[in-house]
KELO-857784 format. One record per residue (C-alpha): x, y, z; residue in three letters. Coordinates in nm, 4 decimals, always signed. Each point is the difference from the previous one (the first is absolute). Layout:
# KELO-857784
X | Y | Z | ALA
...
//
This chain:
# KELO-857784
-1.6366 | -1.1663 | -0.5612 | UNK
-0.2583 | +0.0510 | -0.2226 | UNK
-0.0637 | +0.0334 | -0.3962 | UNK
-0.1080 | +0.2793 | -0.1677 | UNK
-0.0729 | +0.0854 | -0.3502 | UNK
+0.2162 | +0.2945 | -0.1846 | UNK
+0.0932 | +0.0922 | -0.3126 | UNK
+0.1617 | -0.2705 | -0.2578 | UNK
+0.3535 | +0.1700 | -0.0222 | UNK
+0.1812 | +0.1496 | -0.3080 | UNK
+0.3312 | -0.0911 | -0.0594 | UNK
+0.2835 | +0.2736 | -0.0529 | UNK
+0.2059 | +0.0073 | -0.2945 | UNK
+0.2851 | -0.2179 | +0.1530 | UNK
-0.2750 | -0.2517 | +0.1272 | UNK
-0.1985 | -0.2543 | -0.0596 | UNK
-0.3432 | -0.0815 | +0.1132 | UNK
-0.0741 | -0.3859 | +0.1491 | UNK
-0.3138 | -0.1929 | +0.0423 | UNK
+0.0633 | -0.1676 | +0.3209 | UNK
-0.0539 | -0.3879 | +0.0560 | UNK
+0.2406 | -0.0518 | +0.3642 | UNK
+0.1688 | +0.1877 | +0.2199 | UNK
+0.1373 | -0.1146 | +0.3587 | UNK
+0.0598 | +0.0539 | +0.3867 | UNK
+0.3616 | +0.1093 | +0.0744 | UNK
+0.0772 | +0.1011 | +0.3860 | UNK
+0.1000 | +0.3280 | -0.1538 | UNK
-0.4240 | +0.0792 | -0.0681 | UNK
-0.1025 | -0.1122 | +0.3399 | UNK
+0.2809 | +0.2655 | +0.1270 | UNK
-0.0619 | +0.2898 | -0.2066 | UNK
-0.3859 | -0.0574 | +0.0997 | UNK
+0.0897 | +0.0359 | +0.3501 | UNK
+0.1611 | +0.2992 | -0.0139 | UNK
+0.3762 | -0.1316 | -0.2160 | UNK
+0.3263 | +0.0113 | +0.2494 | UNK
+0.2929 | +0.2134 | +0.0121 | UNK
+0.1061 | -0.1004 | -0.3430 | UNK
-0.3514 | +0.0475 | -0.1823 | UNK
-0.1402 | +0.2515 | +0.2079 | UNK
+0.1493 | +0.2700 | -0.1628 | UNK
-0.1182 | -0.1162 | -0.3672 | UNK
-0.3890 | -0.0435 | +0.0739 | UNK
-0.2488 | +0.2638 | -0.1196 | UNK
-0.3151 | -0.0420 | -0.0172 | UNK
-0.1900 | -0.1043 | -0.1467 | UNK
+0.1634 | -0.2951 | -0.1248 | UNK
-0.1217 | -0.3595 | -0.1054 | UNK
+0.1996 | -0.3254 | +0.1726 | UNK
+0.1343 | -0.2770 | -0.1952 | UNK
+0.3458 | -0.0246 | -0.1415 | UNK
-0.0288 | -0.2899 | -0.2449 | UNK
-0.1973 | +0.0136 | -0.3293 | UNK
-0.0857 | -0.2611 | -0.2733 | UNK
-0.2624 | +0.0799 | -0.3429 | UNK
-0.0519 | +0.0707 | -0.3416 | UNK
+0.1047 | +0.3389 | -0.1535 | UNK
-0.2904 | +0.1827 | -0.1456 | UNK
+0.1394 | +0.3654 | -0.0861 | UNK
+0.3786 | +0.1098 | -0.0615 | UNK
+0.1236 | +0.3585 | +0.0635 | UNK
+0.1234 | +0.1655 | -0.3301 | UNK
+0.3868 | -0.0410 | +0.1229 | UNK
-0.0158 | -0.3486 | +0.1078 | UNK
+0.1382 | -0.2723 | -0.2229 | UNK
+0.0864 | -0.3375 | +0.0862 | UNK
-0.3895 | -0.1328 | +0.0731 | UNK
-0.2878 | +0.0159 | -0.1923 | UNK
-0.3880 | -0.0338 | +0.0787 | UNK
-0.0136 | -0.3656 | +0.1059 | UNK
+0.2675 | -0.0745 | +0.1702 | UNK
+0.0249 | -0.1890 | +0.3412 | UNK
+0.2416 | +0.1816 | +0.2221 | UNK
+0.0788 | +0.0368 | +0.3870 | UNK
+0.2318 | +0.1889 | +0.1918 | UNK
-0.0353 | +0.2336 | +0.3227 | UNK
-0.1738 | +0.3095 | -0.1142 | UNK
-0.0495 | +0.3797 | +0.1967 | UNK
+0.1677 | -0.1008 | +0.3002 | UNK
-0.1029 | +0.1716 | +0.2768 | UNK
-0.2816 | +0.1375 | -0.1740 | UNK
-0.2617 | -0.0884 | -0.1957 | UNK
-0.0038 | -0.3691 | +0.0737 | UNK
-0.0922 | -0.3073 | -0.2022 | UNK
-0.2936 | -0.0803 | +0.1891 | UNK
-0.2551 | +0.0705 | -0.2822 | UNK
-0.1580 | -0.0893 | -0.2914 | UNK
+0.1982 | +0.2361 | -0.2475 | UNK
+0.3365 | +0.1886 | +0.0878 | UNK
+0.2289 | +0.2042 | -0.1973 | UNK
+0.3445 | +0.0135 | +0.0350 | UNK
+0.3563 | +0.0406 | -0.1733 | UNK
+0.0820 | -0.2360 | -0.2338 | UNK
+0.3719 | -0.0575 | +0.1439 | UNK
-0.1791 | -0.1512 | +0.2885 | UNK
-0.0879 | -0.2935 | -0.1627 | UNK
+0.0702 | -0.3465 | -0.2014 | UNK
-0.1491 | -0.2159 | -0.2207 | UNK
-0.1402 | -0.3022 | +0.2038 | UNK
+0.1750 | -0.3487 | -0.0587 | UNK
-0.2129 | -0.2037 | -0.2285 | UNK
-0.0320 | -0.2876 | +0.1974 | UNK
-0.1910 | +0.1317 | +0.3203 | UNK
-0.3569 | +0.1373 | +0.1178 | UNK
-0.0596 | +0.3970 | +0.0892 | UNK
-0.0517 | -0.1453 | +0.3593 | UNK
+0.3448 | -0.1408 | -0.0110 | UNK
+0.1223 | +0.2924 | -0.1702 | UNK
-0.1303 | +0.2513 | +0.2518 | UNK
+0.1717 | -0.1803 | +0.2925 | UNK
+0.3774 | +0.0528 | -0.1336 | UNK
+0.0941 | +0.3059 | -0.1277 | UNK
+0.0558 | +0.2081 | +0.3798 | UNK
+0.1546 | -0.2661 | +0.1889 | UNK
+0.2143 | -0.1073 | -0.3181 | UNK
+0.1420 | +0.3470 | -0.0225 | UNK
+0.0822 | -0.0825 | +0.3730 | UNK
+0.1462 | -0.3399 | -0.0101 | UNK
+0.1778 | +0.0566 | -0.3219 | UNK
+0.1789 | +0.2595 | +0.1162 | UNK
+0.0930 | -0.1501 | +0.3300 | UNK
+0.1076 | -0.3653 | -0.1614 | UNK
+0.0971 | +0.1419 | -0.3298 | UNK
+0.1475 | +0.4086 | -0.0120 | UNK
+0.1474 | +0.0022 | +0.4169 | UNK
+0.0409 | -0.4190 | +0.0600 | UNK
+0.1925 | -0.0312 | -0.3438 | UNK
-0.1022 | -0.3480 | +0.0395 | UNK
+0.1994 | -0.2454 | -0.1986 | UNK
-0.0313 | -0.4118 | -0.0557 | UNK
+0.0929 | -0.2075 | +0.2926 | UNK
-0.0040 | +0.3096 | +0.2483 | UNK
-0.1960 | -0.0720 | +0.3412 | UNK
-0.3428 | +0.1929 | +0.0022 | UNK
-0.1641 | +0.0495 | +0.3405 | UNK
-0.3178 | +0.1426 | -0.0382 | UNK
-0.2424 | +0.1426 | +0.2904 | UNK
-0.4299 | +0.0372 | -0.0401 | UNK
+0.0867 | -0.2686 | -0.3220 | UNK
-0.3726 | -0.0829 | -0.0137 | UNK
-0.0641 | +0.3629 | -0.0358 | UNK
-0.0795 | +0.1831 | -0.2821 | UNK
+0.3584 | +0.1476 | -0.0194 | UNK
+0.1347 | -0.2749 | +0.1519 | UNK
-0.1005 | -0.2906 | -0.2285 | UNK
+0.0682 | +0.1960 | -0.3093 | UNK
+0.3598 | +0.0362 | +0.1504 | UNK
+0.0052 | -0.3637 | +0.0173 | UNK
-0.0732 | -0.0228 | -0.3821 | UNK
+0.2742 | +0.2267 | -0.1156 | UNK
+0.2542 | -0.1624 | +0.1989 | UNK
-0.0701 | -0.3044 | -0.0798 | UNK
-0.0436 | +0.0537 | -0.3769 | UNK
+0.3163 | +0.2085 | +0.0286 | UNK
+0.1573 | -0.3742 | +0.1363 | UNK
+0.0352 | +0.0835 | +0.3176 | UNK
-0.0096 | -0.2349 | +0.3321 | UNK
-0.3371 | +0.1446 | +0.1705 | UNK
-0.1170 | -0.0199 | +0.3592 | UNK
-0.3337 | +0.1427 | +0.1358 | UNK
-0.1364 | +0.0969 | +0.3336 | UNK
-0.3434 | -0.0842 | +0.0243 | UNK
-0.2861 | -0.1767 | +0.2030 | UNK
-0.0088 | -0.3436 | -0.0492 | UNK
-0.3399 | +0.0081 | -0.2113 | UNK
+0.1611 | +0.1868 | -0.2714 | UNK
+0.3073 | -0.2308 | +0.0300 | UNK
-0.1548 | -0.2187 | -0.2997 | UNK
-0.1030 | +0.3196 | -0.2274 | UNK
+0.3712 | +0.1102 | +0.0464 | UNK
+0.1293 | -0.3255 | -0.0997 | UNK
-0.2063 | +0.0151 | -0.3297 | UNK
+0.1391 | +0.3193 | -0.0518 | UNK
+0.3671 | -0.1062 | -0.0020 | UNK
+0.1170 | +0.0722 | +0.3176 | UNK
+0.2461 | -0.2974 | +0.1595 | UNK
-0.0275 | +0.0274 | +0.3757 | UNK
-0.2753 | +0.1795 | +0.1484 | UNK
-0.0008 | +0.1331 | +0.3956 | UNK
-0.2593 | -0.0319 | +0.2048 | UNK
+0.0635 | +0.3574 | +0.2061 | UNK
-0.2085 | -0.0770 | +0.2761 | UNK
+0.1835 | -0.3771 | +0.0922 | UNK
+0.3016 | +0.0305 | -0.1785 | UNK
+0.3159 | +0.1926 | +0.0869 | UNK
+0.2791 | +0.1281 | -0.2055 | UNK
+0.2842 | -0.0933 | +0.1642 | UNK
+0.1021 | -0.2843 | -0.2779 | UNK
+0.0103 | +0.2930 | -0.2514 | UNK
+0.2470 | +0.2428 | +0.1130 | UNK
+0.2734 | +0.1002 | -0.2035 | UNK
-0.1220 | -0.2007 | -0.2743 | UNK
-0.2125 | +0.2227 | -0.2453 | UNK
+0.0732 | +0.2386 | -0.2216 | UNK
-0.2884 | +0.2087 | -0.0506 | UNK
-0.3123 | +0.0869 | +0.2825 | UNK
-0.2947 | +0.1750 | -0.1718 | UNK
-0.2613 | +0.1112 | +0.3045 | UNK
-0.3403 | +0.0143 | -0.1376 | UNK
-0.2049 | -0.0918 | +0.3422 | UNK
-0.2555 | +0.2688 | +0.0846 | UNK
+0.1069 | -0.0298 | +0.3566 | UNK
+0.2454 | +0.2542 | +0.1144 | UNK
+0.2837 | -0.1664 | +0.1876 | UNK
+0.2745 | +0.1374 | +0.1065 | UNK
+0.1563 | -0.3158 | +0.1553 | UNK
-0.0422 | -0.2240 | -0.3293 | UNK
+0.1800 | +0.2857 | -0.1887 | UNK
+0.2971 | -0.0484 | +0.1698 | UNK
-0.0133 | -0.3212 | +0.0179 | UNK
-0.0820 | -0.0280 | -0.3544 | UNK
+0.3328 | +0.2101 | -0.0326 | UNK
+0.1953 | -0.2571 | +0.2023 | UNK
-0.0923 | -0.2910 | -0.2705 | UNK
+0.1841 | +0.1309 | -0.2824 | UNK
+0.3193 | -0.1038 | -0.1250 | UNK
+0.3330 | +0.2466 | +0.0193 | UNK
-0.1363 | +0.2660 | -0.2845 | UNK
-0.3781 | -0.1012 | -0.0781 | UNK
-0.2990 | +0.2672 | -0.0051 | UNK
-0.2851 | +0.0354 | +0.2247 | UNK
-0.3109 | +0.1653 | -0.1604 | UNK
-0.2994 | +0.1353 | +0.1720 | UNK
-0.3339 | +0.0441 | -0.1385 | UNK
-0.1151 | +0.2266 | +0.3301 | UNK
+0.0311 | +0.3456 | -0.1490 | UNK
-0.1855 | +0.1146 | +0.3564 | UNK
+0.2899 | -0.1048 | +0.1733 | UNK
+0.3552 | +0.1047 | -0.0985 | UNK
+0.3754 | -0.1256 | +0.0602 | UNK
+0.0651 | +0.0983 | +0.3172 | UNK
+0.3851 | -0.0020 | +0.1482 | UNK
-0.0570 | -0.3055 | +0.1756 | UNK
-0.0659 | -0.1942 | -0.3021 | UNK
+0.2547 | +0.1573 | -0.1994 | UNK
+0.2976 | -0.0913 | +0.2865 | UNK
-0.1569 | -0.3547 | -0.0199 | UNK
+0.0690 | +0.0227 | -0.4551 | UNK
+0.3458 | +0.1057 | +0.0613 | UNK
+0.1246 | -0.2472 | +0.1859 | UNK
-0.1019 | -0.2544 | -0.2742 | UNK
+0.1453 | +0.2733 | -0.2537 | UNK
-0.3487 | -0.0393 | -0.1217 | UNK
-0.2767 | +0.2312 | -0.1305 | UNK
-0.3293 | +0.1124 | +0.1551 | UNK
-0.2611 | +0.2158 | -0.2032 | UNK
-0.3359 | +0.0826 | -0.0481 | UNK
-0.1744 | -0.0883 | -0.3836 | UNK
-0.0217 | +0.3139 | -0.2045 | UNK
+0.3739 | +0.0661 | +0.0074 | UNK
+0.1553 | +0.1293 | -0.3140 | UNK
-0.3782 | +0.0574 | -0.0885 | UNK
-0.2311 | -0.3075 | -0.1071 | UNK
+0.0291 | -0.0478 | -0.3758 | UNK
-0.3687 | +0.0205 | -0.0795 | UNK
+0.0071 | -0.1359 | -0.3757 | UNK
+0.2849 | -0.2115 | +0.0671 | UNK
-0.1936 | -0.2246 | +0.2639 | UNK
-0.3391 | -0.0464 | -0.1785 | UNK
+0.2092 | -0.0951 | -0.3095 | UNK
+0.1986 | -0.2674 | +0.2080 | UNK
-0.3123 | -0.1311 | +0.1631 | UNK
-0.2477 | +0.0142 | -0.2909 | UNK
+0.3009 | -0.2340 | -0.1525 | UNK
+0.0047 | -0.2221 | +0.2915 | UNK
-0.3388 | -0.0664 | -0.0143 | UNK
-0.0369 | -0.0383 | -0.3224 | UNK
+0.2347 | -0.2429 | -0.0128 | UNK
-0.1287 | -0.1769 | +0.3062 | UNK
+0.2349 | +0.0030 | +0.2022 | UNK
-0.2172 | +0.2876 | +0.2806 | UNK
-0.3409 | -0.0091 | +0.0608 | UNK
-0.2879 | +0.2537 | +0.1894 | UNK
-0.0735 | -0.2041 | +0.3434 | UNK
-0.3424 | +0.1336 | +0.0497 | UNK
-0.1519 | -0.0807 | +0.3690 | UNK
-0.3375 | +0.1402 | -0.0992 | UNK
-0.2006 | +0.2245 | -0.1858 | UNK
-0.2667 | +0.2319 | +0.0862 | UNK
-0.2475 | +0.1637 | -0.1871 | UNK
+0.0619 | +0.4084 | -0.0209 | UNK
-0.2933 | +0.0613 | +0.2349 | UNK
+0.1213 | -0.1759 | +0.2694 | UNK
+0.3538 | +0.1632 | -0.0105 | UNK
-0.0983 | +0.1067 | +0.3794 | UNK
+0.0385 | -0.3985 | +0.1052 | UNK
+0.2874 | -0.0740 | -0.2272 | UNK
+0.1755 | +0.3029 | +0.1896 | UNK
-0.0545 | -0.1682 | +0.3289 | UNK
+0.1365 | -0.3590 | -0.1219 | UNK
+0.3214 | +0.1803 | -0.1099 | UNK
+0.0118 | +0.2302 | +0.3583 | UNK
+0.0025 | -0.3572 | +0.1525 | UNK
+0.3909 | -0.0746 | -0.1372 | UNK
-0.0603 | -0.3531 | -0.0761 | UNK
-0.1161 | -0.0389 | -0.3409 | UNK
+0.1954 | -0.2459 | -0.2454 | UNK
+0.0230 | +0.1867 | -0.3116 | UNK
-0.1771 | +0.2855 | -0.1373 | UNK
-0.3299 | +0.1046 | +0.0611 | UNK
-0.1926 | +0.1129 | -0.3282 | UNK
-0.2680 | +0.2420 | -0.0583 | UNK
-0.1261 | -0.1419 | -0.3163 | UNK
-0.1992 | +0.3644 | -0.1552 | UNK
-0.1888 | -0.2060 | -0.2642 | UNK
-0.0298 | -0.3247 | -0.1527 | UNK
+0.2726 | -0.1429 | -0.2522 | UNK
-0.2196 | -0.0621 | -0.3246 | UNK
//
């Protein structure tokens, strides 16, 4: 990858233009740069910029757009696939983004908005989590993962994690109760005693689906953050024998304005925080995409675009 310099962008009438302070590394820009999969294959066209995540100051407003004005520090998840929110400036529809909580950085701010879309929806609009349920939650050190450990928690629920056991401390802090150590410890002592599995690990695995499956109570919900990989008949026969459900996020559509509100609120109130494993300067957004290719980062990794004044 490398940088180049083009035109400072104008916004349309419906948009607003953002000076950019961070953006991040999702495993969603590392596939699209390869080439995307089945399901973003057929939505690439170049050219088109990577980065999903986007957190700045608004400098112009379209003539239609109300709601912001010049000043304002917003994120959201701008142009995607398309233009990207790796750069300096980007304009895109207003709709598309929130005002930032008051309480946190642009670096912190430019590591939520993707993957809280992601784990809201899974926890929040297909877990209907409620207080005292049993939360399992897969990849919980990720950046999907531990934000799903937030909202379940904050939404009172009893949380467990699968993680290494260097992140076990990190989860902890974040409010989970038990965390797994996935390489050493086996689930056996869990089955048939939780009422909601969210699967946010970036490994595809077939075997921990169903056995993820197997762990729920009579009528709880599996959710799958693995887009890639659907619901196939095997895992479905394994749901209805518990009477339970199995689903990818994004059904019933991901309720864009919805989730920002809820997690802008949650932060603000402390009760969910940006876990931030490191940050990179925009030009070396090459190296940062080879840390995240690795699978093992805690947290988010940051592309911090300028410095916070």
């Amino acid at each position: 990858m490398q940088l180049e310099e083009v035109l400072q962008p104008v916004p349309a009438a419906d948009e607003i233009l953002v000076k950019m302070y961070a953006s991040s590394v999702n495993p969603a820009d590392y596939i699209i740069r390869s080439g995307g999969n089945e399901l973003l294959r057929p939505l690439l066209k170049l050219p088109l910029g990577l980065g999903l995540d986007a957190a700045g100051i608004v400098e112009e407003l379209g003539n239609e757009v109300t709601g912001f004005k010049p000043g304002d520090k917003v994120y959201g998840v701008p142009n995607f696939p398309g233009d990207g929110a790796y750069a300096e400036y980007i304009s895109a529809k207003a709709g598309q983004f929130a005002l930032m909580p008051g309480n946190i950085s642009f670096n912190e701010a430019g590591a939520l908005p993707s993957c809280a879309l992601i784990a809201w929806n899974a926890v929040i609009d297909m877990g209907k989590v409620q207080a005292g349920q049993r939360v399992l939650i897969h990849g919980a050190a990720g950046g999907v993962g531990n934000l799903a450990v937030q909202f379940a928690k904050a939404n009172g629920a009893y949380v467990i994690g699968t993680a290494s056991a260097y992140n076990a401390d990190l989860l902890k802090r974040l409010g989970a109760d038990e965390v797994i150590d996935y390489k050493n410890q086996d689930f056996e002592n869990y089955l048939g005693t939780v009422d909601i599995v969210v699967n946010a690990s970036p490994v595809r695995d077939e075997h921990t689906r169903i056995r993820s499956v197997e762990m729920l109570r009579r009528g709880g919900i599996f959710v799958c953050t693995q887009l890639d990989t659907l619901i196939d008949a095997t895992l479905l026969e394994a749901a209805a024998k518990k009477d339970a459900t199995a689903t990818l996020v994004g059904g019933g559509g991901i309720g864009y304005a919805a989730s920002l509100a809820g997690t802008t609120e949650l932060v603000a109130q402390g009760k969910v925080k940006a876990v931030i494993g490191k940050v990179y300067p925009l030009a070396e957004v090459a190296q940062a995409h080879i840390e995240s290719e690795t699978k093992h980062a805690s947290g988010k990794i940051v592309l911090e675009i300028r410095k916070e004044k």
